[in-house]
C-alpha positions, 0 to 999 in steps of 0.5 A: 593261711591255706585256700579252702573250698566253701561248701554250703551246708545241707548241699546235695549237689555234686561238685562241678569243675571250674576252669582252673580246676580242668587247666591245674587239676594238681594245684587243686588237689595241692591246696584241698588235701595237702597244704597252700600256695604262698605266690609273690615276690617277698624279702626273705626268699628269691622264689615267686610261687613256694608250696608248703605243707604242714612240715613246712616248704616243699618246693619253690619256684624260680624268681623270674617267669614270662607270666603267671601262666608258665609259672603256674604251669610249673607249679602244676608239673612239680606238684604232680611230681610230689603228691604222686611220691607222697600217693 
């Protein structure tokens, strides 16, 4: 199931950014307008984080990372990579 952003009814008040949003500005677009994140470790691929879209797995990850951090940072250079293809 892909993230999505809750909106109040009948709010006129304009979207304020949030930390993740202002470090992964990708990552948000990803999961808002293009598809989901599955992250974790799971018997049937080595990957830790996979990106997924309605045709299926876009990219995965490496199965090792120093932290969560550099394997968001990953994430967030290769998404800018695959929306800037699909524009």
């Amino acid at each position: 199931m892909g993230l999505q952003r809750r909106e109040w009814a009948g709010s006129d008040m304009p979207k304020k950014s949030t930390p993740f949003e202002d470090t992964y500005p990708n990552i948000t677009q990803w999961v808002e307008s293009y598809g989901w994140l599955e992250i974790g470790q799971d018997d049937s691929s080595p990957a830790f984080i996979k990106a997924l879209d309605a045709g299926g797995l876009v990219w995965e990850s490496s199965k090792k990372y120093t932290s969560l951090d550099a394997a968001l940072r990953d994430l967030e250079a290769r998404l800018e990579k695959i929306i800037a293809e699909i524009g």
